[in-house]
N, C-alpha and C positions, 0 to 999 in steps of 0.2 A: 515309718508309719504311713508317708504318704504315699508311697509304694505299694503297699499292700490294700491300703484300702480303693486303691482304686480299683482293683477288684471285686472286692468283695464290702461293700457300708460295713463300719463297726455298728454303727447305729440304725437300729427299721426306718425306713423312710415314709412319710403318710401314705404313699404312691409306688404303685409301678413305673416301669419304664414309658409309659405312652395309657392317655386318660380310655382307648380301647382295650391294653391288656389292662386294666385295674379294673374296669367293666368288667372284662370275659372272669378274672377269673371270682367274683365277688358272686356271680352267678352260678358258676361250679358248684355241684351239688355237696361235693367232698371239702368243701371250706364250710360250710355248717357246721355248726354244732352236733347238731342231729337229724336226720331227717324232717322237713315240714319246718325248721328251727327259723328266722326273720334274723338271727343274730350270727354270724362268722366267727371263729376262733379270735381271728384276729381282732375283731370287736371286743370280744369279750376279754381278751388279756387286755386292749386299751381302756375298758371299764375298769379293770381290777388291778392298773396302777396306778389310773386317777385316783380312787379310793385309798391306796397305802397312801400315796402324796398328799392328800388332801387332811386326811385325818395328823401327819406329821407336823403340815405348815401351819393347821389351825394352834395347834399346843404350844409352836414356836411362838409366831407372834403372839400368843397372849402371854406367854413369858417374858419375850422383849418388852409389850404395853405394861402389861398388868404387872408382874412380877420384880422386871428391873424399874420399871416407870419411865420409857421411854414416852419423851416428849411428844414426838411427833410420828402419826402412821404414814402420813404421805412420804417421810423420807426416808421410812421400809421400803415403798415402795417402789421409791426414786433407786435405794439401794438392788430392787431383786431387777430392776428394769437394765439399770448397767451390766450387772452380773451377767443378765441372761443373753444382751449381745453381745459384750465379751466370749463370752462360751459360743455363739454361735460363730464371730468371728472368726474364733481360733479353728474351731474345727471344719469351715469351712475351708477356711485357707492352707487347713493340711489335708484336705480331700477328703475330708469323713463324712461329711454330709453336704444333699445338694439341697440346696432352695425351691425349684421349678421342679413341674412333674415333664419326667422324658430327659432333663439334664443329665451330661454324662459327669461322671466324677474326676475327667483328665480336660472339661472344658477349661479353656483359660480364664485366667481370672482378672484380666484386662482392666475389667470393669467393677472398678473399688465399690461399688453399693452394690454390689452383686444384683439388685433387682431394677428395671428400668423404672423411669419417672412414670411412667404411664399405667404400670404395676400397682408403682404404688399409691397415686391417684385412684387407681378400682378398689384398695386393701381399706381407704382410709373412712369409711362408715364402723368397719371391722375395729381398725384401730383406737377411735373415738370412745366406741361402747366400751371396746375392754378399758382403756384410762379410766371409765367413768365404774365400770366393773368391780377394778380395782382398788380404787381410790375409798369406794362402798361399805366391802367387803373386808378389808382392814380397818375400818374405822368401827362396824358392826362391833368388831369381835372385844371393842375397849368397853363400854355403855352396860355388857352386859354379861353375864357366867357362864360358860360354855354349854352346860345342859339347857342351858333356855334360851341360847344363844343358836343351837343344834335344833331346837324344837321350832322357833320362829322360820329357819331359812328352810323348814321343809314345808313349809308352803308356798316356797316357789316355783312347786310343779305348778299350780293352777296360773301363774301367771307367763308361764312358759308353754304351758297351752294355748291361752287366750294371744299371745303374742304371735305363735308360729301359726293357729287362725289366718289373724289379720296381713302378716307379712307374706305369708308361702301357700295359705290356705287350705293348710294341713286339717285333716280331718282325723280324730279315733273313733274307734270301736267302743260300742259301749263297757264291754270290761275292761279298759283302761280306763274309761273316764271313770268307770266306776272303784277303779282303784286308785285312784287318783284323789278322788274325794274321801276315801277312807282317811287316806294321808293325810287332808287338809283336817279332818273332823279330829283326828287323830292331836293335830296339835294344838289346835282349840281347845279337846279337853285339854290337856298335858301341862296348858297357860292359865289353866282359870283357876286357878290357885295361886299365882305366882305374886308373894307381899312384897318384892322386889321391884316390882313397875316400876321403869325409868321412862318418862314419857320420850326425850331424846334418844337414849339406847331402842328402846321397842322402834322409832321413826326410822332413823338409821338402818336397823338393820330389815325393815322393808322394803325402806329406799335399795339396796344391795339387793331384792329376792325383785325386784322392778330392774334392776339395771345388769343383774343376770339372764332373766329371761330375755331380754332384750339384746344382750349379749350372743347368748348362745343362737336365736333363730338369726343373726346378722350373719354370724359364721355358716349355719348351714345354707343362707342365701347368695351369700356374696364369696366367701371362701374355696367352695366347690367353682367355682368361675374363672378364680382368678388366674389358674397355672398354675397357684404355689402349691408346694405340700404344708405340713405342719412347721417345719423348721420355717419354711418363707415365711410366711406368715405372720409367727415370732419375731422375726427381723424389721419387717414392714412397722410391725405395733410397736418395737422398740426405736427403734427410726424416728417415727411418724411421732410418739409420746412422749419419748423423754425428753426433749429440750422445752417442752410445754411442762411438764410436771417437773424439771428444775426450775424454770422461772416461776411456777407459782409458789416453791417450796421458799424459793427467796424472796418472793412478793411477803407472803404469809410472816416470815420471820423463823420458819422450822429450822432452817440452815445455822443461821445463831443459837436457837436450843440447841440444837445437836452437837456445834462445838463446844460449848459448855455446859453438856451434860456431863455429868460427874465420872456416870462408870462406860464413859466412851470407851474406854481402854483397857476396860477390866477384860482378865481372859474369862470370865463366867459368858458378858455378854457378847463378848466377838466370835463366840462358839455359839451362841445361840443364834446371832447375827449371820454369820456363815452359812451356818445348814438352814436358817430360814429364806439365804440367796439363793439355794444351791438345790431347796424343793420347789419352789417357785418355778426356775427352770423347765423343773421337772412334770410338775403341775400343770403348768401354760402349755406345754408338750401334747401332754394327755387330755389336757382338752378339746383341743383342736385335733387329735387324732380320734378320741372315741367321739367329739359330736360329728367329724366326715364318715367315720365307718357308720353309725349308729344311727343318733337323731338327737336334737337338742331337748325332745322330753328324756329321753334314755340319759340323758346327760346328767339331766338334773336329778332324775331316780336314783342313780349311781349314788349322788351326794347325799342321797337321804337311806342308802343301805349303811353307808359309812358311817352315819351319825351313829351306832349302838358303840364300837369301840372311841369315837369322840367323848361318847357321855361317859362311861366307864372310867378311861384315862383322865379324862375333867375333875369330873367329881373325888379321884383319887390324889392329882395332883393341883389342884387349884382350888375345889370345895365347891360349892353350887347350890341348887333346892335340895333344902333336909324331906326326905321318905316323905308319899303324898301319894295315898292313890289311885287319886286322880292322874295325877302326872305319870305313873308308871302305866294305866290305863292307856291313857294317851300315849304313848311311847311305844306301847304294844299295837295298837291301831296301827300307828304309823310306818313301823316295821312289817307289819302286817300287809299293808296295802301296799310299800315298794317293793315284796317278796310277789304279790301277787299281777304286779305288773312285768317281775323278771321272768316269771313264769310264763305269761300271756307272751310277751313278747320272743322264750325260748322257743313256742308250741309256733309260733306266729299269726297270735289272737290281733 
């Protein structure tokens, strides 16, 4: 395997070989979509397997939380954080993937962190948000039902606006702001019905649509800088996080739930367990790859096209808000206005 790929990646890498060809060819007319189009092919497949991932890993953990009754989300998360350097370990060290943009695939691997101290010193703002991303965004998904749980975290475009404002001083056009607010209006109605208010679950999972946006304008700040691609990146925040989120998992006492939880061992949940490590991965990939091709509003659009099959799948295997609507109204907006932003952003509104 390591023979071959040193040829040829099994795997796309965030990058070209050298940060001039991933300029020249991102500019090539014939990597558009279409003519006039703001979005590249390759954007667009990195948008449309965030979305398959994202809609899988949501359904996962709330089976692990909700379903088996898994104690603790932070030591999902401690779980998908091992996982995902394991896998990159391995594969870096059979030459399938490289860390750094311009790194060749037959570099030696001398140097057991693969990334230097000073690397990841620039990564660790990056690192920080996503822990706190994380840590969020699983916890979100316990407090509350996934159709309302779907409808809350699409209003985290507007704060992924007002964040990439403040940090990069990104500016839109009025038809995205103005679809943007559809989306928000959108889920306002879609909540103003909901007899289910949990004032904790509702907190939580804003605190996640705050510490997403937050999130994602860090990466398109600081990530584009660092030298790494997508996989480095990955590496640094796993590095950089996990020995901080196992010490608080054992501060917290999660670590003793977890051994003594009952269906540790069942094969129902080590299958659910598994492919919740193993999208995670995959997830963490695609975000770092469609917010560098993309933008970190495109990022968060992305998660709010996905919500229609989230809610479907929800509602069918979990249960949710009974027929309202209001809430279907809502939902239509909000579909409505991430369609209209995919559009402005195809044309290059």
């Amino acid at each position: 395997m390591a023979s071959d790929s040193s040829k040829t990646p099994i795997l796309p890498l965030s990058s070209s070989s050298s940060k001039d060809e991933e300029k020249e060819r991102l500019l090539k007319g014939d990597e558009r979509l279409f003519k006039g189009s703001a979005m590249t092919k390759r954007g667009a497949n990195a948008a449309i397997s965030y979305m398959t991932c994202a809609v899988l890993l949501i359904l996962f953990n709330k089976a692990a939380l909700s379903s088996y009754h898994f104690p603790s989300a932070n030591v999902i998360t401690l779980f998908q954080m091992i996982s995902s350097c394991s896998f990159l370990y391995v594969l870096r060290r059979w030459k399938v993937i490289t860390f750094t943009i311009g790194e060749s695939l037959t570099t030696s691997d001398s140097n057991s962190s693969f990334v230097s101290l000073k690397t990841m010193i620039h990564t660790l703002p990056v690192a920080v948000t996503y822990l706190l991303y994380m840590l969020a965004t699983v916890e979100s998904v316990r407090g509350v039902n996934v159709p309302m749980y779907t409808t809350l975290r699409r209003t985290t475009v507007a704060f992924t606006m007002i964040v990439e404002y403040v940090l990069t001083g990104q500016k839109y056009t009025p038809p995205v702001v103005g679809s943007v607010g559809l989306i928000v209006l959108g889920a306002f109605i879609a909540g103003a019905r909901d007899l289910s208010f949990d004032f904790y679950g509702y907190g939580v999972v804003f605190l996640a649509n705050i510490a997403t946006a937050v999130y994602l304008a860090t990466i398109a700040r600081i990530g584009k800088s660092s030298g790494l691609n997508s996989f480095g990146l990955m590496w640094c925040n796993g590095i950089l996080c996990g020995p901080f989120l196992l010490f608080w998992t054992f501060l917290r006492g999660d670590l003793g739930m977890t051994i003594n939880f009952p269906s540790l061992f069942s094969p129902g949940f080590m299958v659910v367990l598994l492919f919740s490590c193993i999208l995670a991965f995959f997830l963490n990939y695609s975000i770092f790859l469609n917010t560098t091709l993309n933008s970190a509003l495109t990022q968060t659009i992305c998660g709010n096209l996905k919500d229609l099959f989230t809610i479907g799948l929800g509602w069918m295997l979990f249960g949710g808000l009974p027929f309202d609507f209001l809430n279907v109204v809502g939902q239509f907006l909000g579909f409505l206005g991430s369609g209209l932003y995919a559009y402005y952003k195809l044309v290059g509104k």
